[in-house]
C-alpha positions in Angstrom: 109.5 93.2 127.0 107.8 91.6 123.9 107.9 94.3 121.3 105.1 93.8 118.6 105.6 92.6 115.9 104.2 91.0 112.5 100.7 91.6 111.6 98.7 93.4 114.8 95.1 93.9 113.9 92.6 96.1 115.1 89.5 95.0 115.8 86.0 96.2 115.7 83.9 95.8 118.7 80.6 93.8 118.3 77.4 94.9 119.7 74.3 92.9 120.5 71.4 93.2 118.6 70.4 95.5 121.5 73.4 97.7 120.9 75.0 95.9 123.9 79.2 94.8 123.8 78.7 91.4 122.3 81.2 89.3 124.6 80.7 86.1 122.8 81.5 87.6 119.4 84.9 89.5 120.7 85.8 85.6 121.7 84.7 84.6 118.2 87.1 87.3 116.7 90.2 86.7 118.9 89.4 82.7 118.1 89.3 83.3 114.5 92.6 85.7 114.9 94.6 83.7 117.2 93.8 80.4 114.2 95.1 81.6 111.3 98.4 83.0 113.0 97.8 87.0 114.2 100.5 87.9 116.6 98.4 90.6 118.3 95.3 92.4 118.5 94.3 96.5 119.3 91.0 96.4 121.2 89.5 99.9 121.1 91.8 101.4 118.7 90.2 104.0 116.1 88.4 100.8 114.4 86.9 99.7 118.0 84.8 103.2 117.9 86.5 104.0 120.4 85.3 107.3 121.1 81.6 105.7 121.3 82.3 103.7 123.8 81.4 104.9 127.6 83.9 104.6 130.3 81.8 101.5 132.3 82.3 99.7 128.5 85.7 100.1 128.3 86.3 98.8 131.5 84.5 96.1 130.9 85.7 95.6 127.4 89.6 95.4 129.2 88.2 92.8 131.9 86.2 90.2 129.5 88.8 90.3 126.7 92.2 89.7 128.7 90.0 86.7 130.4 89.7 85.7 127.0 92.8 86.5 125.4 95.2 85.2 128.4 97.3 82.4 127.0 96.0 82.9 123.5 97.1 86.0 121.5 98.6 89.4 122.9 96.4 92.4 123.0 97.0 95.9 123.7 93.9 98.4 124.6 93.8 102.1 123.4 93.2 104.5 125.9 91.5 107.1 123.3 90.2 110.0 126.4 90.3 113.6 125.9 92.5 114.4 129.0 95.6 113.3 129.9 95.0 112.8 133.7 91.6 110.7 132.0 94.1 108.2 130.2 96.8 107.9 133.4 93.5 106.6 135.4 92.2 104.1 132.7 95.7 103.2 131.8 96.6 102.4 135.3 93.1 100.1 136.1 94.3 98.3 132.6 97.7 97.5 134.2 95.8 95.9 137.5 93.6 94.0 135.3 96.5 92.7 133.5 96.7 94.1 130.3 99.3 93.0 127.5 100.4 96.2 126.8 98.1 100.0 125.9 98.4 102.1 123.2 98.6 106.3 123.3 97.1 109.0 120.9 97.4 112.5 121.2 93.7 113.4 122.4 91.6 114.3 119.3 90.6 118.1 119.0 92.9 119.6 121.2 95.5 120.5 118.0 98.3 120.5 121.0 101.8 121.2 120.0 104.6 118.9 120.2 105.8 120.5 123.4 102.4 119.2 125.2 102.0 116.2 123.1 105.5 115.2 124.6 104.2 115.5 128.4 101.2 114.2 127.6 102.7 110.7 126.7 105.8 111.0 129.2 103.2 111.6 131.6 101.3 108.6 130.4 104.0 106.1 129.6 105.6 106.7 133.1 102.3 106.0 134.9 102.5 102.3 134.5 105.8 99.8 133.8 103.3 97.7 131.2 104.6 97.9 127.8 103.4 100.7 126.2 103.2 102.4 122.3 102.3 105.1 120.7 99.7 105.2 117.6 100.8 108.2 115.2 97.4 108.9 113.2 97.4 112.9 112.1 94.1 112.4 109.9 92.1 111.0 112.8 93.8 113.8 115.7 94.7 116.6 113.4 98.7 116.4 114.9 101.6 114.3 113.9 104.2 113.3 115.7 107.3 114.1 114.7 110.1 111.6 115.0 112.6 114.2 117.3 109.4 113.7 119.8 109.6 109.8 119.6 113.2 109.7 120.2 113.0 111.8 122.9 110.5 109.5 124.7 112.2 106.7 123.7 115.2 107.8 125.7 113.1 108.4 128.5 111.0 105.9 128.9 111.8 101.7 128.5 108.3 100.6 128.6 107.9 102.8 125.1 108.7 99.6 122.9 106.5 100.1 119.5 105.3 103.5 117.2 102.6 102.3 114.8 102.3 104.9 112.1 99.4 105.7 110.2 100.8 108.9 108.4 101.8 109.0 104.8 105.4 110.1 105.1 108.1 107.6 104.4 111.2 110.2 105.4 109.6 110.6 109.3 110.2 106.2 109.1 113.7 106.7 107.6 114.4 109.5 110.2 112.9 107.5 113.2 114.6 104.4 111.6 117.8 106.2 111.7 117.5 107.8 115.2 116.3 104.3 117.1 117.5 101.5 115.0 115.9 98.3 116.9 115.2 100.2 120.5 112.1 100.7 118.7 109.7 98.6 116.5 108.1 100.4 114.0 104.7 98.8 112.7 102.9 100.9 109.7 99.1 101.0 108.6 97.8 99.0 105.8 96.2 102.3 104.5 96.4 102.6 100.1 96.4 106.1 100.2 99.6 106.3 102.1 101.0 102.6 100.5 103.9 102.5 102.8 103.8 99.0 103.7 106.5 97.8 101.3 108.4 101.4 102.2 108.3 99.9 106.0 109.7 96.7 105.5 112.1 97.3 103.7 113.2 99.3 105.9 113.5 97.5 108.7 110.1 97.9 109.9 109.1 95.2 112.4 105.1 94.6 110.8 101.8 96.0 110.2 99.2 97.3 112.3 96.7 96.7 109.9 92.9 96.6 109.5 93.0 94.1 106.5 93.6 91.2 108.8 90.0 91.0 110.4 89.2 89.5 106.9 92.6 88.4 105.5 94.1 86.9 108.6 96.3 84.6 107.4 97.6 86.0 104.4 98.0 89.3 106.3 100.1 87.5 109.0 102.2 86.5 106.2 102.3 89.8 104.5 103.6 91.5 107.9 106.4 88.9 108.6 110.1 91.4 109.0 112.3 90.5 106.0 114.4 88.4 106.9 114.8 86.5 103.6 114.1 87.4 100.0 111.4 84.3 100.1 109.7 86.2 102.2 110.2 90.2 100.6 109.5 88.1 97.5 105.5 86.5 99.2 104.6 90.2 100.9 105.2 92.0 97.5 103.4 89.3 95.9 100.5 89.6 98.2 100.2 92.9 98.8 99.8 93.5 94.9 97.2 91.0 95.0 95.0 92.0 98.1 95.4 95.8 97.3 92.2 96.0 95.5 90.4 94.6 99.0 92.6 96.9 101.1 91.3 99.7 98.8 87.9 98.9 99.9 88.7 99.2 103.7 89.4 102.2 103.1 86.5 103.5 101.4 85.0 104.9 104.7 86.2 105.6 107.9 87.0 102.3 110.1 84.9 100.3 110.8 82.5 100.9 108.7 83.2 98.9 105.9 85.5 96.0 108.4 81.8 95.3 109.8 79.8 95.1 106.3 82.8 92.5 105.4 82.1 90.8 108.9 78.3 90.4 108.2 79.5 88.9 104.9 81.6 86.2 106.2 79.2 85.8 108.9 81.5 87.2 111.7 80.0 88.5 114.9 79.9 92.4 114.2 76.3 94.0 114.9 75.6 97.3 113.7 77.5 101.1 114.3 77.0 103.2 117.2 75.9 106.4 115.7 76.9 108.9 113.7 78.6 106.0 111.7 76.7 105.3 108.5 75.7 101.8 107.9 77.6 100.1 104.5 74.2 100.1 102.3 73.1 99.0 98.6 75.9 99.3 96.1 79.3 99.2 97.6 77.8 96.2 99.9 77.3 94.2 96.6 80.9 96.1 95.4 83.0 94.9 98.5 81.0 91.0 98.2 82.7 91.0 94.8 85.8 91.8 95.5 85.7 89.6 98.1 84.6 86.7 96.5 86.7 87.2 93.5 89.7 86.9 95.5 88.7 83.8 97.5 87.5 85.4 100.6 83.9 84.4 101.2 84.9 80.8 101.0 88.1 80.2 102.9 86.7 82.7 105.3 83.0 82.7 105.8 81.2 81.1 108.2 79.6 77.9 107.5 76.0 77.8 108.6 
C-alpha cells in the first residue's frame, strides 16, 4: 500500500454562494494542489467542517472528488460520525466508490477510554482492506491516543499504514517511533503551538499533514520532504523559520476559518462558513493580507483576474 507521505493537506470545502458544495471550486483546489507538487489531500478532515456537513453531502463530496482526483493526486476522506457502526457504513460506501484511502478520529464528545477507542478503530479499520489512518487530534476530541494503542492496531491490522498527529507531545513520536520504526508513517501537524514539525523529521517522520499548504503549496511540499539529505534538513529549517509567522496566523482560529479568509485573498474558490463558524472580519483580514503579501504570497499565488 502507498503509505503517505510528504506534505498531505487538508482542505476546506467550498460552498456556493447559496451555501451549496461548490464542485467546481474542489476541482480548482485539487488543480492548484496537484500543480505545485502536494502528494495528497484530506477531504473532510477537521478543516473540511466536517461535522457540518450532512450525510447526503458527504456522499456526494466522496463521489465528485475521487472523479476528480483519479489519476491526479491521492486523497483520503475522514469519516468524522459520532458512532462507530455510523463510520463502518460510510467507510465501507467510500471503499465501493473507490476511495484512496480514509482517515479515523475517535468520535468527538464521547471522552471514551483507550479500551473503546481501540475497538472502535479495530472495528473500523477491519471493515474495509482500503488503506486506512488514524488522525490523533486531543484538542478537537478531548482524547489522545496513546502510542501502546497504535501499536497494538498496527499489529493487527495491515491496511493501518499512517498516524497523523496533531498533539503537542514529542516523547508519544519517539515512543511510537521506537515501537513501529517504518511499519508505520508518522505525518505531524503544522500547528505553532505544538512546533513539532522539525521534532518529526528529524525523527524519521515521513511528512506533514498540514493546513499551511492550501496557501503555501509548493514551499510546503518542500518543507514536508523525509530527510534524506542535509540539503534538504538544511531548505525545511530554512523555510519553516521563514513561513512561521503565516503558519501562526492559521492558527489564530479554529480551521478553516482563517484557510478560507486567505482563499478569498488569493481569489481561491472558498465561499463562506457553515454556522456557528465566525467569518474572518476587519482587522486580522487586513493583518493575515500583510503577512501574506510581505512574504510573497498574494503574487506567486493569487489568482489573476
Amino acid at each position: 500500500m502507498n503509505k503517505p507521505q510528504g506534505s498531505w493537506v487538508a482542505i476546506p470545502t467550498p460552498y456556493t454562494k447559496e451555501g451549496k458544495i461548490d464542485y467546481e471550486g474542489f476541482k480548482t483546489i485539487i488543480e492548484f494542489q496537484a500543480k505545485y507538487g502536494t502528494s495528497q489531500l484530506l477531504v473532510m478532515g477537521s478543516a473540511g467542517e466536517v461535522t457540518l456537513l450532512t450525510l447526503e453531502e458527504k456522499k456526494e463530496i466522496v463521489k465528485n472528488v475521487i472523479k476528480m482526483s483519479k489519476g491526479l493526486i491521492p486523497v483520503y476522506f475522514g469519516t468524522g460520525f459520532p458512532s462507530t457502526g455510523e463510520v463502518v457504513e460510510f467507510s465501507q460506501f467510500a471503499e465501493k466508490e473507490g476511495a484512496d484511502g480514509l482517515i479515523f478520529t475517535i468520535p468527538p464528545y464521547l471522552l471514551i477510554p483507550q479500551a473503546a477507542a481501540y475497538e472502535h478503530f479495530l472495528t473500523c479499520m477491519k471493515s474495509v482492506s482500503i488503506p486506512v489512518g488514524i488522525y490523533n487530534n486531543p484538542s478537537r476530541v478531548g482524547v489522545n491516543i496513546e502510542p501502546e494503542t497504535i501499536e497494538k492496531l498496527a499489529k493487527e491490522c495491515s491496511n493501518f499504514i499512517v498516524v497523523k498527529e496533531a498533539m503537542g507531545q514529542v516523547k508519544q513520536l519517539v515512543k511510537t517511533k521506537r515501537a513501529l520504526g517504518d511499519r508505520l508513517n508518522i505525518l505531524c501537524c503544522d500547528y505553532p503551538g505544538y512546533s513539532i514539525v522539525i521534532p518529526t523529521l528529524g525523527m524519521g517522520g515521513n511528512g506533514l499533514a498540514n493546513i499551511g499548504g492550501n496557501i503555501i503549496p509548493e514551499e510546503m511540499a518542500k518543507m514536508a520532504r523525509p530527510w534524506t539529505s542535509v540539503e534538504i534538513m538544511e531548505e525545511c529549517r530554512e523555510l519553516y523559520f521563514k513561513y512561521y509567522p503565516l503558519l501562526e496566523a492559521l492558527y489564530w482560529f479554529s480551521n478553516p476559518i482563517v484557510i478560507k479568509a486567505a482563499y478569498k485573498i488569493l481569489g481561491l474558490p472558498s465561499g463562506s462558513l457553515r454556522k456557528p463558524y465566525p467569518e474572518l472580519k476587519g482587522e486580522k483580514v487586513e493583518q493575515l493580507r500583510k503577512i501574506m503579501d510581505d512574504l510573497g504570497v498574494i503574487e506567486k499565488y493569487g489568482v489573476k483576474k
